[in-house]
N, CA, C and O atoms as a MOPAC input file, in Angstrom:
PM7 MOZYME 1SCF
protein

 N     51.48800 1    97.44800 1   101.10700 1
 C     51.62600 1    96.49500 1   102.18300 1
 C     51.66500 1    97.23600 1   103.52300 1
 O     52.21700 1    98.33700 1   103.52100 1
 N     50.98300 1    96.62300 1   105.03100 1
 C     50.87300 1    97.12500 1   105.74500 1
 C     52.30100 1    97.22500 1   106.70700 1
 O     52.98400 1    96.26000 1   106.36500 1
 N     52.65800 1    97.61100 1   107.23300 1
 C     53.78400 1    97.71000 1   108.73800 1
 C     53.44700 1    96.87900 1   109.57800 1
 O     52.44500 1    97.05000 1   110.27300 1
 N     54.16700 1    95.89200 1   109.66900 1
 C     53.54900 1    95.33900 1   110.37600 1
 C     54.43500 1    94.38000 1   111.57300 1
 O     55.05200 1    93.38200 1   111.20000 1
 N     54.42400 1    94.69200 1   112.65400 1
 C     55.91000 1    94.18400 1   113.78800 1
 C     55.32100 1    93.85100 1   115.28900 1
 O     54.65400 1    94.61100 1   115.99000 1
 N     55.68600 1    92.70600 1   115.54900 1
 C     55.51700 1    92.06400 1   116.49500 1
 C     57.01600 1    91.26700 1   117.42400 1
 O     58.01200 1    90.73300 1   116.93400 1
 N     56.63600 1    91.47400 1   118.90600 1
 C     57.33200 1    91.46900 1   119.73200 1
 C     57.31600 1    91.33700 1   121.10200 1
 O     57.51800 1    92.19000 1   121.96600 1
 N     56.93200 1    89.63500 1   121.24300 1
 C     56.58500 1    88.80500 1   122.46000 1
 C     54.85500 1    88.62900 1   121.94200 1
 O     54.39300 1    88.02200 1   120.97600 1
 N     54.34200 1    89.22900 1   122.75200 1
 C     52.62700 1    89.74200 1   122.95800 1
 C     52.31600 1    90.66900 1   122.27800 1
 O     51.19200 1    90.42500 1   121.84100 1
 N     52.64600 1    91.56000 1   121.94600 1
 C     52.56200 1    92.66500 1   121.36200 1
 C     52.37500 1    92.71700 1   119.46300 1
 O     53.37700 1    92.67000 1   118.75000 1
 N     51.75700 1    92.76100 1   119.20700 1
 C     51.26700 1    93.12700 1   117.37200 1
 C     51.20100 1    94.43400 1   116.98000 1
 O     50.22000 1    95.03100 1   117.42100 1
 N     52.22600 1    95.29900 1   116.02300 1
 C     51.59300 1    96.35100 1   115.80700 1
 C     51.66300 1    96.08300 1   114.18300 1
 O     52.44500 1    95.46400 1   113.46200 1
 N     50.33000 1    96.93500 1   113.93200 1
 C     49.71300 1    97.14500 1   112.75400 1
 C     49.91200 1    98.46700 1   111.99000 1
 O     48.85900 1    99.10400 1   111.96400 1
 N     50.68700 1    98.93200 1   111.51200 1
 C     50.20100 1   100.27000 1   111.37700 1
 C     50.63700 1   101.14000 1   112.56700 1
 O     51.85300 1   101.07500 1   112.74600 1
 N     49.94500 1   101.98500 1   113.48400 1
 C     50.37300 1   102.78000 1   114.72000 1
 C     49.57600 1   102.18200 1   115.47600 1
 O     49.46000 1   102.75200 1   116.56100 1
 N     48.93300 1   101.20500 1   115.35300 1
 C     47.88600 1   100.49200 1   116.29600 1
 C     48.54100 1    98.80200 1   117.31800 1
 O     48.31400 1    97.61700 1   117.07500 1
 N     49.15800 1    99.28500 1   118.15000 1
 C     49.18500 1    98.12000 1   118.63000 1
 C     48.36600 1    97.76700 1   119.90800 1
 O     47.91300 1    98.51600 1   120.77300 1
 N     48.30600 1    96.42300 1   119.78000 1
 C     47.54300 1    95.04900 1   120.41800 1
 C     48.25300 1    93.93300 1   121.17100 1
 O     48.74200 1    92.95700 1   120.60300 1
 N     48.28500 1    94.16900 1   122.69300 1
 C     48.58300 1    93.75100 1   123.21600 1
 C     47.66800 1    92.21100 1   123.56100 1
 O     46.75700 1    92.18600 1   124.38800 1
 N     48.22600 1    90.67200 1   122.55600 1
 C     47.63300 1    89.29900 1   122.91100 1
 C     47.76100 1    88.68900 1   123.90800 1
 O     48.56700 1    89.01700 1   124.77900 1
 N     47.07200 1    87.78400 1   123.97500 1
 C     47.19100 1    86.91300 1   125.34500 1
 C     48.43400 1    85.72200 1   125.25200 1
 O     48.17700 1    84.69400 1   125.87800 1
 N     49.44300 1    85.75300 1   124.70300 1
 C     50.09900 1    84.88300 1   124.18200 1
 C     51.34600 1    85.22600 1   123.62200 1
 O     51.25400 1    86.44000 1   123.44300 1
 N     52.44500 1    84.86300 1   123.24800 1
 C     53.53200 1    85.26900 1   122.88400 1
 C     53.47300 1    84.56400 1   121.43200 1
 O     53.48800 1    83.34900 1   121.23200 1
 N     53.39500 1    85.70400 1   120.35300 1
 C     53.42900 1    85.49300 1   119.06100 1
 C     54.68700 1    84.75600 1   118.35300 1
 O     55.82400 1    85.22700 1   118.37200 1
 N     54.35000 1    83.60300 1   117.75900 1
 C     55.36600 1    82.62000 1   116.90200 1
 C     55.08900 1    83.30900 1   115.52500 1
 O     56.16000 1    83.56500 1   114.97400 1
 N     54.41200 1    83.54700 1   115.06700 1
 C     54.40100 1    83.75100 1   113.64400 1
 C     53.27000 1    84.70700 1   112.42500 1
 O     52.12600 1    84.27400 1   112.29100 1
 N     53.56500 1    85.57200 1   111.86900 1
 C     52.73300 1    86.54400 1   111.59000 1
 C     52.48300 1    85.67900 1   109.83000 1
 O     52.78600 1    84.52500 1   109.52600 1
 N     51.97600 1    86.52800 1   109.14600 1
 C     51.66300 1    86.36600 1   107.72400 1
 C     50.29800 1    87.00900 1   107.49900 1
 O     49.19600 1    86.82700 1   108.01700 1
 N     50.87900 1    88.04600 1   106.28600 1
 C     50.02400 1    88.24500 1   106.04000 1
 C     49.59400 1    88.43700 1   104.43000 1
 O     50.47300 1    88.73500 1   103.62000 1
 N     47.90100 1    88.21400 1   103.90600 1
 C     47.47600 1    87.64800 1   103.34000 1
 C     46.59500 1    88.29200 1   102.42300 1
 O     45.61100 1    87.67800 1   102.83400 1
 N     45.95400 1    89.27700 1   101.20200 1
 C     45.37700 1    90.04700 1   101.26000 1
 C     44.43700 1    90.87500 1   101.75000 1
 O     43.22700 1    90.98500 1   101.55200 1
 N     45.46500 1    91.61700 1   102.64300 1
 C     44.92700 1    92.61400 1   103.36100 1
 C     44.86400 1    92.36700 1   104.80900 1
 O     44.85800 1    93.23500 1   105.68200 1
 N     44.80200 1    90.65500 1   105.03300 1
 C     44.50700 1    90.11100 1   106.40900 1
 C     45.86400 1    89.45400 1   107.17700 1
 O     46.62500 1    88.63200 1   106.66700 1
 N     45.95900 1    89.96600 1   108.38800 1
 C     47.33900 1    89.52500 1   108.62100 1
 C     46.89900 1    88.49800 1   109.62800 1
 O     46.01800 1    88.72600 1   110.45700 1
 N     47.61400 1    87.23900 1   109.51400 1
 C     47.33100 1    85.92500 1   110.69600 1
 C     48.50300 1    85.94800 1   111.56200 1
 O     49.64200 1    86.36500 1   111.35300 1
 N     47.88700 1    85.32500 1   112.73000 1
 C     48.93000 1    85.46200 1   113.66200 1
 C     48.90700 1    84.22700 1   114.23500 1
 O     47.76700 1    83.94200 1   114.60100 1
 N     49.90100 1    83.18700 1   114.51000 1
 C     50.11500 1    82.54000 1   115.43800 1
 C     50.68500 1    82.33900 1   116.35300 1
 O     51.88900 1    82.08700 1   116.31200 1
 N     49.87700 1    82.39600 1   117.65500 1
 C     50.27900 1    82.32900 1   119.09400 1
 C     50.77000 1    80.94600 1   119.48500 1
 O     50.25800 1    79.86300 1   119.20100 1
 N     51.60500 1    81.13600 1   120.02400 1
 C     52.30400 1    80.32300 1   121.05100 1
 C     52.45400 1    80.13900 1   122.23700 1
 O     53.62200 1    80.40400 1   122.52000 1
 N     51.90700 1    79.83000 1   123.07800 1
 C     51.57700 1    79.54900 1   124.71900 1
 C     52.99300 1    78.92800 1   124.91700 1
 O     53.40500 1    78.15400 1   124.05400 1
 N     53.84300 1    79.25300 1   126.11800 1
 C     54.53300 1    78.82800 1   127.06200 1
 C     53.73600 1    77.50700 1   127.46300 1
 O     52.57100 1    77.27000 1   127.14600 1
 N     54.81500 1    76.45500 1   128.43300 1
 C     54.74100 1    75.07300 1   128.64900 1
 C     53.69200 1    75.16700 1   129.81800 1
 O     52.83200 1    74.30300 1   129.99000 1
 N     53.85000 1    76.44900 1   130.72400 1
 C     53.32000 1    76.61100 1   131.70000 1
 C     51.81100 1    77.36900 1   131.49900 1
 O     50.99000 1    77.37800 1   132.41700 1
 N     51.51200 1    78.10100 1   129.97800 1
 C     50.29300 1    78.53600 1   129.88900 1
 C     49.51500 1    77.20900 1   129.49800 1
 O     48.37300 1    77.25900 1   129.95400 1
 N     49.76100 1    76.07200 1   128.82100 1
 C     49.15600 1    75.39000 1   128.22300 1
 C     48.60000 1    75.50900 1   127.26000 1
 O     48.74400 1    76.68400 1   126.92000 1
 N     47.90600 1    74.89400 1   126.43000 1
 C     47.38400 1    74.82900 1   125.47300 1
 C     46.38900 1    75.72500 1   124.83500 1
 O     45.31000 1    75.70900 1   125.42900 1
 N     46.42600 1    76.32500 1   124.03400 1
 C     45.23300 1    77.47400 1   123.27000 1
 C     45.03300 1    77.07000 1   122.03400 1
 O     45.57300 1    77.53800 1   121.03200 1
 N     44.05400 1    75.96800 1   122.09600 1
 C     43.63600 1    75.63000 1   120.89700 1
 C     43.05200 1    76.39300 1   119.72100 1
 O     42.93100 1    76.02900 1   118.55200 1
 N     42.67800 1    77.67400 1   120.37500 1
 C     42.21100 1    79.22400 1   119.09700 1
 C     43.52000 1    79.81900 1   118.86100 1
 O     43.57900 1    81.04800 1   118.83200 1
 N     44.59100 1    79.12400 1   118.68500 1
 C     45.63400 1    79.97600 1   118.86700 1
 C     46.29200 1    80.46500 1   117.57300 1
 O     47.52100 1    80.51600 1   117.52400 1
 N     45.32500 1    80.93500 1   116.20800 1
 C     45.07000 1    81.17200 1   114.99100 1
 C     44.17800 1    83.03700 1   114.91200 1
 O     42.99200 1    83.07700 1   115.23800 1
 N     44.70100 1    84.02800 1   114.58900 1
 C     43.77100 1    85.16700 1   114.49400 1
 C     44.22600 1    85.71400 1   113.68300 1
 O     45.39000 1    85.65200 1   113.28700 1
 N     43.13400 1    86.51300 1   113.20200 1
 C     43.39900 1    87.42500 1   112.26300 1
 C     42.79200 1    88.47300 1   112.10200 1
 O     41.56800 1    88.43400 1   112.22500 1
 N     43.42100 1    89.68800 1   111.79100 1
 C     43.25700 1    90.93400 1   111.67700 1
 C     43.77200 1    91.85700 1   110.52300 1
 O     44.73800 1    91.79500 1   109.76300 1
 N     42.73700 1    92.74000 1   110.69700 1
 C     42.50900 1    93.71000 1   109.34500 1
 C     43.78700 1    94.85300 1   109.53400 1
 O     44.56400 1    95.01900 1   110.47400 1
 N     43.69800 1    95.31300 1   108.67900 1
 C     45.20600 1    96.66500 1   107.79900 1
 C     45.23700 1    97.90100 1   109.33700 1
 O     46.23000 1    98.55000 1   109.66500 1
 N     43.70700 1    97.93900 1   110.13400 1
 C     43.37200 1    98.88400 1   110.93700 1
 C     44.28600 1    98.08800 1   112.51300 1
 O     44.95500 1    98.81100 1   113.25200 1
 N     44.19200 1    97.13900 1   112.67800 1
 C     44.71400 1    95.89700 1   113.74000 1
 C     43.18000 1    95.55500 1   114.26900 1
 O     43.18000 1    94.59600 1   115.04100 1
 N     42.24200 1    95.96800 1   114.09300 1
 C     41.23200 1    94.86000 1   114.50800 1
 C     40.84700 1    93.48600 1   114.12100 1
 O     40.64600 1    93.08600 1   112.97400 1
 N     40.75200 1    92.65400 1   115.48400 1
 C     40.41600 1    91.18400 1   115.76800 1
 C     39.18100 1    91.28000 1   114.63000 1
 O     38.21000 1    92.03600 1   114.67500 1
 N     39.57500 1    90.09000 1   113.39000 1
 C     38.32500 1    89.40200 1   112.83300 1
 C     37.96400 1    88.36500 1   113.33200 1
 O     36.86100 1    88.38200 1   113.87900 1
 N     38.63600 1    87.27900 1   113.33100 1
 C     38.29400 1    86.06600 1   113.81300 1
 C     39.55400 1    85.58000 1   114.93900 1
 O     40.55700 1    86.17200 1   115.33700 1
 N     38.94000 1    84.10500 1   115.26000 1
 C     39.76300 1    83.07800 1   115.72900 1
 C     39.37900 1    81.86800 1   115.01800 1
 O     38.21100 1    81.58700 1   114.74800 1
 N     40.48500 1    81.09600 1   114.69500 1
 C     40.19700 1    79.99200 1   113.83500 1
 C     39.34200 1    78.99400 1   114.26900 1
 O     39.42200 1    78.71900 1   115.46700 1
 N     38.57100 1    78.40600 1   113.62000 1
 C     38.12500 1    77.20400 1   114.39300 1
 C     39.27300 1    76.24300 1   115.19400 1
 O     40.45700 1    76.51700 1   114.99900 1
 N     38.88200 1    74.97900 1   116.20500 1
 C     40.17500 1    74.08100 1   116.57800 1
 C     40.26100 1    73.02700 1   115.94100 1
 O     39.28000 1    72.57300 1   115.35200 1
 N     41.39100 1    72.45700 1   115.93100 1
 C     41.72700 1    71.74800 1   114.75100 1
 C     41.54000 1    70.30100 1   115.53600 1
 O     41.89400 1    69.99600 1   116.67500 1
 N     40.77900 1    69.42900 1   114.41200 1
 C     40.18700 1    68.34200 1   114.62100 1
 C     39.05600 1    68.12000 1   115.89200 1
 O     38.59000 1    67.02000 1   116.18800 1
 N     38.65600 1    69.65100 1   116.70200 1
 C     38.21700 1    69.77300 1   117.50000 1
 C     38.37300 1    68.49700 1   118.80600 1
 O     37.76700 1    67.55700 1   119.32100 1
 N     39.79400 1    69.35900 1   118.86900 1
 C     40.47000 1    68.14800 1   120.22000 1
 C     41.18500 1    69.13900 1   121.01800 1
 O     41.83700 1    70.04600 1   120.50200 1
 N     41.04800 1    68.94600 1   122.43300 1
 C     41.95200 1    69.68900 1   123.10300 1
 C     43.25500 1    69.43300 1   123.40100 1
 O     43.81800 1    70.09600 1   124.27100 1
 N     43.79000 1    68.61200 1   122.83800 1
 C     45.22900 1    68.92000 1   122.52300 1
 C     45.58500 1    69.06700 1   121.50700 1
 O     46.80700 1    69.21000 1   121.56200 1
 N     45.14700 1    69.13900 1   120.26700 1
 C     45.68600 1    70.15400 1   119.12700 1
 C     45.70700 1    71.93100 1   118.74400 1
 O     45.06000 1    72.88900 1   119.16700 1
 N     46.47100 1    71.81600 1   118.03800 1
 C     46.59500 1    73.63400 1   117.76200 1
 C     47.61900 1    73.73600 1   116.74100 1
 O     48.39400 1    72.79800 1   116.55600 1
 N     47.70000 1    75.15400 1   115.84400 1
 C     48.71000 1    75.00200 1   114.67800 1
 C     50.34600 1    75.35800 1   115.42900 1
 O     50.72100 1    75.89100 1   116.47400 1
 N     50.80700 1    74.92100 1   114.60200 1
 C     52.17000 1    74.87900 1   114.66000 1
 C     53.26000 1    76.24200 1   114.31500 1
 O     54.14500 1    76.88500 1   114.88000 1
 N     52.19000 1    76.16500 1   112.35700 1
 C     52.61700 1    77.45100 1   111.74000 1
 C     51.67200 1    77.31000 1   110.65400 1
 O     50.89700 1    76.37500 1   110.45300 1
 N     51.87300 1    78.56400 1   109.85600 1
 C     50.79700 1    78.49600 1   108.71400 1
 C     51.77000 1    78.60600 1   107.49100 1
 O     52.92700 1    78.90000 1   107.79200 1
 N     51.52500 1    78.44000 1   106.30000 1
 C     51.97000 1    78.69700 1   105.03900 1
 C     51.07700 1    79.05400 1   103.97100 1
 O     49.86100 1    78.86200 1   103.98600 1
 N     51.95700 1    79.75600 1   102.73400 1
 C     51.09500 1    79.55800 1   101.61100 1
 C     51.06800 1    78.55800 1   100.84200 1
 O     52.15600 1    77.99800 1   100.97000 1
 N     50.38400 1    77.97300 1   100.05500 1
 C     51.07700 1    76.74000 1    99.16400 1
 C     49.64600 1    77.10200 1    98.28400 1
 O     48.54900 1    77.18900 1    98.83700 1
 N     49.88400 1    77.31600 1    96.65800 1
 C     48.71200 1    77.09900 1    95.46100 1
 C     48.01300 1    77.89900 1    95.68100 1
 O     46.86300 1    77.47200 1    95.57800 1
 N     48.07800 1    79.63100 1    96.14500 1
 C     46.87400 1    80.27100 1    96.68400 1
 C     46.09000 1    80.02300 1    97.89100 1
 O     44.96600 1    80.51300 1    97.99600 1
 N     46.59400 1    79.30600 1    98.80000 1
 C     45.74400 1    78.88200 1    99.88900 1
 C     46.63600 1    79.09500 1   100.78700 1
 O     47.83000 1    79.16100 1   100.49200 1
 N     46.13700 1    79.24700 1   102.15100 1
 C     46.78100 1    79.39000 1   103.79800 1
 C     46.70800 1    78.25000 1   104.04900 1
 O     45.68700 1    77.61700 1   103.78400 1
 N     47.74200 1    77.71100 1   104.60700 1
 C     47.95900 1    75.98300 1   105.14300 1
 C     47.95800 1    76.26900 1   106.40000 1
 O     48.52800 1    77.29300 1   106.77600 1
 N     47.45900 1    75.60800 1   107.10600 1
 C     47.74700 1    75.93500 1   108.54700 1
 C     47.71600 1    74.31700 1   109.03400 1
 O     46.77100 1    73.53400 1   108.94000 1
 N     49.28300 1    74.03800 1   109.67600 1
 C     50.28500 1    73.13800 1   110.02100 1
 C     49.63700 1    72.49200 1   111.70000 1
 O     49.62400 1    73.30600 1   112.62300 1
 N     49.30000 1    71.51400 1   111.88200 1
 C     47.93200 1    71.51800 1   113.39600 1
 C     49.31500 1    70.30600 1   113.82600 1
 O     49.96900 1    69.64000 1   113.02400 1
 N     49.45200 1    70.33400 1   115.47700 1
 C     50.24100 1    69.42300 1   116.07400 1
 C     49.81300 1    67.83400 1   115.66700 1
 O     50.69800 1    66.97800 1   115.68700 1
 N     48.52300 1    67.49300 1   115.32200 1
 C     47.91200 1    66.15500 1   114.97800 1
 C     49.03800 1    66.02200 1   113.68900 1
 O     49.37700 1    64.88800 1   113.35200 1
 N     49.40500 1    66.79500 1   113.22900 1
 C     50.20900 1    66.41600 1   111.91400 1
 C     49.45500 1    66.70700 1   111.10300 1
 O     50.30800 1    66.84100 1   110.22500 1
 N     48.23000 1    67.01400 1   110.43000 1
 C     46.72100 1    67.38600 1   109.80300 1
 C     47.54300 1    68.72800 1   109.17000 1
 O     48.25300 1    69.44000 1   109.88000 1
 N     47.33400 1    68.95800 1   107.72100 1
 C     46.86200 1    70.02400 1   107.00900 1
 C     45.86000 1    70.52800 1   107.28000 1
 O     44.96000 1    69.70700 1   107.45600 1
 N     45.44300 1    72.04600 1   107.46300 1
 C     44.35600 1    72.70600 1   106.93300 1
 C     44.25500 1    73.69400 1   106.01700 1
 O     45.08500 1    74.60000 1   106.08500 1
 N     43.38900 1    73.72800 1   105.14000 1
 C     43.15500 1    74.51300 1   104.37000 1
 C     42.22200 1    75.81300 1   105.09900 1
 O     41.07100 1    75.53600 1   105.43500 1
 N     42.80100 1    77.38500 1   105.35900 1
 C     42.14200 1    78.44200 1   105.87100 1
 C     41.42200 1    78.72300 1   105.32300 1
 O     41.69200 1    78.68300 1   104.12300 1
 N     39.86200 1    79.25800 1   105.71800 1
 C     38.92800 1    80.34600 1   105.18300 1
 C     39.66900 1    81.68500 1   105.63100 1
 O     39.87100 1    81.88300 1   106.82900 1
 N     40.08900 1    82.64300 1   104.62300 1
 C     40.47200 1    83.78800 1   105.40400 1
 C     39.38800 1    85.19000 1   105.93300 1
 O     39.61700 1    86.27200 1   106.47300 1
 N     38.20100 1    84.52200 1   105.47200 1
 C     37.22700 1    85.66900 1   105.31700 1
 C     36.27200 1    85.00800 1   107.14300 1
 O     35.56000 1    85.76000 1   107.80900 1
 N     36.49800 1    83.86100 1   107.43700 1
 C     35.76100 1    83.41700 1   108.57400 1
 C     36.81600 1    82.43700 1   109.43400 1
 O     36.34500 1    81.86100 1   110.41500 1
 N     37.88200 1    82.28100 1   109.18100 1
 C     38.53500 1    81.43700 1   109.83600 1
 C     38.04900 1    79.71800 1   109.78700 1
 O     38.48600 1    78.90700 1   110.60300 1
 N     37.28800 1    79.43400 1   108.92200 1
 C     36.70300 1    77.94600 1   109.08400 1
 C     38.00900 1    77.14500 1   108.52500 1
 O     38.79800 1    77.45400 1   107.63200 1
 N     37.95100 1    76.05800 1   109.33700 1
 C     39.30100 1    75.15700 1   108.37700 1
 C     38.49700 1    74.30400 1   107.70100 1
 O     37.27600 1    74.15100 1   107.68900 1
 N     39.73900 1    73.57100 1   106.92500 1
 C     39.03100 1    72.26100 1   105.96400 1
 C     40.22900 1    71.30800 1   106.07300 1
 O     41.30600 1    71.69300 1   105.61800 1
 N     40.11600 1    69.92800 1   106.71700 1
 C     41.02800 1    69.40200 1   106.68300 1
 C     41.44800 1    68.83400 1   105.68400 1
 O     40.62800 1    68.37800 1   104.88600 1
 N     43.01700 1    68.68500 1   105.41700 1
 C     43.60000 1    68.53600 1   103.73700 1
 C     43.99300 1    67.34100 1   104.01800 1
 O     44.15400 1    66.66600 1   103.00100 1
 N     44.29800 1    66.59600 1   105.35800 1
 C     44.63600 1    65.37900 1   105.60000 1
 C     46.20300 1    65.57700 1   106.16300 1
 O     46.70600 1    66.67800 1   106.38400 1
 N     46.82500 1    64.37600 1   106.33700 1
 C     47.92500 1    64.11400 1   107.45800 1
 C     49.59900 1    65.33000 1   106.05300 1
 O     49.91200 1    65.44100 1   104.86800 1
 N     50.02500 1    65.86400 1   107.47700 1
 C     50.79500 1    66.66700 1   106.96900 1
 C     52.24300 1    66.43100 1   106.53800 1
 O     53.03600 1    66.89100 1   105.71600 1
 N     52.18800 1    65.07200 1   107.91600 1
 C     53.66500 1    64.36700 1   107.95100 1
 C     54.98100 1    65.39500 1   108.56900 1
 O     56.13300 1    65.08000 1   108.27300 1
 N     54.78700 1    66.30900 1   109.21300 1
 C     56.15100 1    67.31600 1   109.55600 1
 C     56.38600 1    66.65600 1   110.78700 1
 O     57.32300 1    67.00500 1   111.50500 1

């Protein structure tokens, strides 16, 4: 398993850290791929890509697609549940993660 510690903006991987545009809510990581979810302040507004993920080295693979492709949604948090990455969208919407491209699949209303 990789090292892996984050603190505000900051992600480190390994000895590699990555300074985001965003103040990190929540890491997980996944074979081999660690996701990150950002959290924007009231005053940054909204970052609907606010889903990434990166390899064991800390390089950027993706950004998730946006969820329900609306500009006011974005995830909340992600989970595992049955082998799969859930990723928790403010619409209340499940998604099911691609971890290899970031594509979602919506699983339907999440209820949280």
């Amino acid at each position: 398993m990789t090292k892996i510690e984050y603190d505000g903006r900051e992600l480190t991987v390994g000895t590699q850290t990555v300074v985001l545009r965003h103040k990190i809510g929540q890491v997980l990581e996944e074979d081999g791929i660690i996701l990150v979810v950002l959290s924007p302040s009231q005053t940054e507004g909204r970052d609907q890509r606010n889903l990434l993920a990166f390899d064991e080295q800390g390089n950027k693979l993706w950004e998730s697609e946006i969820p329900e492709h609306s500009e006011r949604h974005m995830f909340g948090e992600i989970y595992k549940e049955n082998g799969n990455i859930i990723g928790w969208s403010w619409n209340s919407n499940e998604y099911k993660i691609d971890l290899e491209t970031g594509a979602l699949e919506n699983i339907g209303y999440g209820g949280k």
